[in-house]
C-alpha positions in Angstrom: 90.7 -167.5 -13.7 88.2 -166.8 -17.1 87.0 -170.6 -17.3 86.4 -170.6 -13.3 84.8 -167.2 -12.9 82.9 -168.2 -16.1 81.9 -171.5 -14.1 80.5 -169.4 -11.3 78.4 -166.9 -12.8 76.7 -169.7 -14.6 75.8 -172.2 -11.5 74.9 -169.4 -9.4 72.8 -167.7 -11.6 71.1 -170.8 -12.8 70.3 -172.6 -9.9 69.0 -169.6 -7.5 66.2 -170.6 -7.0 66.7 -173.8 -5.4 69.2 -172.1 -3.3 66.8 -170.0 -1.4 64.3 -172.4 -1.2 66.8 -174.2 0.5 68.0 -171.9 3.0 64.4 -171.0 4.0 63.6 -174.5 4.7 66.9 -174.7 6.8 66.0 -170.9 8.7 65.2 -170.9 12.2 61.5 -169.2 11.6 60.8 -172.0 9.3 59.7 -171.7 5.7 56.7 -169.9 5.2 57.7 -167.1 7.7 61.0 -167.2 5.7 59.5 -166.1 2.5 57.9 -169.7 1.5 57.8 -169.5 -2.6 58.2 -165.3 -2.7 60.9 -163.3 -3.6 63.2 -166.3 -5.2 65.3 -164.0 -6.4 65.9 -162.2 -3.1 69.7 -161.5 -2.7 70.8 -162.2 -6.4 72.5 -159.2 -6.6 75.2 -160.4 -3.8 75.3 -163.6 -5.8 76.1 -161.8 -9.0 79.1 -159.8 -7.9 80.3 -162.1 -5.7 80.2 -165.7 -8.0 82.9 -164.7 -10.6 85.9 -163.5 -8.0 85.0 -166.2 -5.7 85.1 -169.3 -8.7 88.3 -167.9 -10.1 89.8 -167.9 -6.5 89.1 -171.3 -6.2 90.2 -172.6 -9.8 93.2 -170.7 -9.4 94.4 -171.6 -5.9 93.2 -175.5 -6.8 95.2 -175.9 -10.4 98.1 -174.2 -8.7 98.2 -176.9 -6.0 97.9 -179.7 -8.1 101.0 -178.7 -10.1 103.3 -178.0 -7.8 102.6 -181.2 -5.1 104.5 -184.0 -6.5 102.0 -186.5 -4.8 100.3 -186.3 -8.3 103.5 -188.5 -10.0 101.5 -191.5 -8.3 98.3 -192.9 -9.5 97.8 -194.1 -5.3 98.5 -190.6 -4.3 96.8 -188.4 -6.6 93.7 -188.1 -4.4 95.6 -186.9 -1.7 96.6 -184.4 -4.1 93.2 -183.2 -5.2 91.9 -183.3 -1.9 95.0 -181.0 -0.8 94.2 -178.4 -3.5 90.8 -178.7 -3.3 90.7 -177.6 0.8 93.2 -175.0 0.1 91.3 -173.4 -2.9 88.0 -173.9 -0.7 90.2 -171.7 1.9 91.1 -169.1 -0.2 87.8 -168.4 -2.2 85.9 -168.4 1.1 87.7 -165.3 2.1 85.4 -164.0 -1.0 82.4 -166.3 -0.7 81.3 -165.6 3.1 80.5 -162.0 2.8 78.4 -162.8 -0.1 76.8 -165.8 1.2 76.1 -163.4 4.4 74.1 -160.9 2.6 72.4 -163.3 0.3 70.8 -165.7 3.0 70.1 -162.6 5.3 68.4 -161.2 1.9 66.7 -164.7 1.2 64.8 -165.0 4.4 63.9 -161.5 4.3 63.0 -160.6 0.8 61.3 -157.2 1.6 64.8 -155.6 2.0 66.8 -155.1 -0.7 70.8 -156.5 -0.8 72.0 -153.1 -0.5 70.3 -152.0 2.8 70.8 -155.8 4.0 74.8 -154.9 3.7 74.7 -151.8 5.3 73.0 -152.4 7.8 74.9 -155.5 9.1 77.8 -153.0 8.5 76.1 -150.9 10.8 75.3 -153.3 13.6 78.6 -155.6 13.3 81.2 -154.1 11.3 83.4 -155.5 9.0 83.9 -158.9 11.1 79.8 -159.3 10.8 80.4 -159.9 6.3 82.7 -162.7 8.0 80.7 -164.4 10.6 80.4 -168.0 9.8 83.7 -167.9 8.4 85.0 -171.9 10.5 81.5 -173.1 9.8 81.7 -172.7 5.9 85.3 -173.3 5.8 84.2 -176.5 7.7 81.1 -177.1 5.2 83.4 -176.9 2.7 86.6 -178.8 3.1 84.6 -182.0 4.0 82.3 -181.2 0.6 85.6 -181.1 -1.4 87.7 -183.5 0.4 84.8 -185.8 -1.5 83.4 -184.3 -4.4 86.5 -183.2 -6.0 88.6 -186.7 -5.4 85.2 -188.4 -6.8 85.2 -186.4 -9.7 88.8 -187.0 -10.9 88.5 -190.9 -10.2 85.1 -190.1 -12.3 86.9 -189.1 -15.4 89.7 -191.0 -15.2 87.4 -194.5 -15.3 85.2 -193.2 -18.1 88.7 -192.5 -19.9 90.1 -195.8 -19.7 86.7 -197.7 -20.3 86.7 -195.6 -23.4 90.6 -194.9 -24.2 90.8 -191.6 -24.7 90.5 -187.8 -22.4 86.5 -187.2 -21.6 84.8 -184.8 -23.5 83.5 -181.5 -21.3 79.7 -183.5 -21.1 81.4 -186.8 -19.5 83.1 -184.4 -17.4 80.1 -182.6 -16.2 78.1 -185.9 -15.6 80.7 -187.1 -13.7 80.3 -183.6 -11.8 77.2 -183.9 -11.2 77.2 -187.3 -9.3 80.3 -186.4 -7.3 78.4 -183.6 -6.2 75.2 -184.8 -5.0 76.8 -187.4 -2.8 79.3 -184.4 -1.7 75.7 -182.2 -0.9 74.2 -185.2 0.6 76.4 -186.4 3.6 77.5 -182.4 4.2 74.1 -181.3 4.5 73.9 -181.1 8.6 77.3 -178.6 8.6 75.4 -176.9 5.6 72.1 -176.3 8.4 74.5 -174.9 11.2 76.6 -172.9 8.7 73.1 -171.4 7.7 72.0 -171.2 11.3 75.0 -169.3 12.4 74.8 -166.4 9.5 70.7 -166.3 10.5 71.1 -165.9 13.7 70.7 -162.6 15.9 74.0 -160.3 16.6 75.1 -161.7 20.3 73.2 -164.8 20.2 74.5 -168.5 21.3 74.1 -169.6 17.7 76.1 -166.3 16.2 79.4 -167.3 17.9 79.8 -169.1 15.2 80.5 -172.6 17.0 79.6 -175.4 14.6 78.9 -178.0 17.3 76.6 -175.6 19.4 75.0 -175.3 16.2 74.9 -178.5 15.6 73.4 -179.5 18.9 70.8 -176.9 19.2 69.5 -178.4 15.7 69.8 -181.9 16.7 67.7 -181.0 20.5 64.9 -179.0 19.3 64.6 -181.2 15.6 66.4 -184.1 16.0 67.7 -185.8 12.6 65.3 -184.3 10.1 66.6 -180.6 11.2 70.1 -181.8 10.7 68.8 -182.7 7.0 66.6 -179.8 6.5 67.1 -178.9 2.8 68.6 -181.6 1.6 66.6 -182.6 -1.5 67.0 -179.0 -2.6 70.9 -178.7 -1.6 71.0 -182.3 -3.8 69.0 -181.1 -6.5 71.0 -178.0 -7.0 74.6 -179.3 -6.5 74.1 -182.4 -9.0 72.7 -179.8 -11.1 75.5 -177.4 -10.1 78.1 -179.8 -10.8 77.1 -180.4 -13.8 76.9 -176.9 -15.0 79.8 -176.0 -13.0 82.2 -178.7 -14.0 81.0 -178.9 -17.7 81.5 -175.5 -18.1 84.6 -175.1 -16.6 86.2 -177.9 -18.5 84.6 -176.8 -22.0 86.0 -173.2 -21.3 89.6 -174.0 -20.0 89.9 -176.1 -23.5 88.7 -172.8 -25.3 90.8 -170.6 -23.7 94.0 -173.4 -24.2 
C-alpha cells in the first residue's frame, strides 16, 4: 500500500504537465480553445488527493493476485498471471481513479474554474453517477494498457536478471518500466481519445453515453487516423517517463519497507 501510494503521488505530480497538454490536444474544442500552454496546473488538486488511494489500490489488488493464482509456478504461464492481476487491480483502482480523472480533465480544459467548483458543479448537474461517467471506457483504456505493459515489464526484468545473474536493481527496474510503458501508451492511445472524449463531452450528449465505439467512430469520421492519435507523443513521453518514475520508485520503496 506505502510503496504504491508513494509510486503515485510521485508520477502524477511529476509529470502534470504533460498530462494536460495531452488532454487539450485530445478535447473536442481543440487545443488553444482548451487552454493551449495556460493553466498547466489546472486540476492538480484532484490529482493530489486522488494519486495515493488509487496507486495503492492497484498495488494491492495486483500483488494479491499474483500470490494466490498458481499459474505463476510456470515460467510459460506467468504472463497470464501478471496480465490476470494486472486487469483486476486496473478494476479495482478505477473505482478511485475515474472521479478524479473526471474533475481533472473537466478542470484541464477549463482552467478558469477551480477543482472544487468543477466537482460541485457536475455534482449538481449529474449526481453521483456523473464522478463515474467513463467508467467502461477507462476500464477498457486500461486493461488493454496492462494486459501489455505489465507482462512486458516482468519478461523486462527477468532477461536483464539472467543476462546479468542476479535480481535487478530498482534503476534496471524502472528502465525496464519505462519502455514497457511507452509501447503500452503507444498502441492504447485511440481508447485513451474516446475515454477523454466521453468525460468532455456535454451531460445528454451522443458522446456522454459513454460508448467506446461511438466514440471511437465520431473521432475516426470527422478526424480520421490522426484524431484517433491525438496526444500521442505527449501520452508516450509521459508514460515512459511515468514508468520509469513509477516502477523505479515502487520497487526501491517496497525493498525499504521489506
Amino acid at each position: 500500500l506505502k510503496a504504491g501510494g508513494v509510486a503515485g503521488v510521485c508520477v502524477d505530480l511529476i509529470l502534470f504537465p504533460l498530462d494536460t497538454v495531452k488532454t487539450r490536444l485530445q478535447s473536442p474544442q481543440g487545443f488553444r480553445k482548451a487552454g493551449g500552454f495556460r493553466g498547466i496546473y489546472a486540476g492538480v488538486p484532484s490529482t493530489a488527493i486522488g494519486s495515493f488511494p488509487n496507486a495503492a489500490a492497484f498495488f494491492i489488488t495486483y500483488e494479491n493476485v499474483k500470490s494466490v493464482l498458481p499459474l505463476g509456478s510456470s515460467s510459460y504461464l506467468s504472463p497470464a498471471t501478471h496480465m490476470v492481476a494486472a486487469s483486476l487491480g486496473e478494476v479495482v483502482a478505477c473505482l478511485i481513479r475515474v472521479p478524479s480523472e473526471v474533475v481533472k480533465q473537466r478542470a484541464q480544459v477549463s482552467p478558469s474554474s477551480s477543482t472544487l467548483r468543477i466537482l460541485s458543479h457536475t455534482l449538481y448537474q449529474e449526481g453521483v453517477q456523473g464522478l463515474y461517467r467513463g467508467y467502461k471506457s477507462t476500464v477498457l483504456r486500461e486493461i488493454p494498457f496492462s494486459l501489455v505493459q505489465f507482462p512486458l515489464w516482468e519478461s523486462l526484468k527477468d532477461l536483464w536478471s539472467w543476462k546479468q545473474g542476479h535480481v535487478v536493481d530498482s534503476w534496471q527496474s524502472a528502465v525496464c518500466g519505462a519502455f514497457a510503458g511507452g509501447f503500452a501508451a503507444a498502441v492504447t492511445t485511440p481508447l485513451d481519445v474516446a475515454k477523454t472524449r466521453i468525460m468532455l463531452a456535454k451531460a445528454g450528449s451522443r458522446t456522454a453515453s459513454g460508448n467506446v465505439l461511438t466514440a471511437l467512430g465520431d473521432i475516426w469520421r470527422t478526424q480520421g487516423l490522426s484524431g484517433l492519435f491525438a496526444g500521442v507523443v505527449p501520452r508516450m513521453a509521459a508514460i515512459s517517463l511515468g514508468g520509469f518514475i513509477f516502477l523505479g520508485t515502487y520497487e526501491k520503496t517496497r525493498q525499504l519497507l521489506l
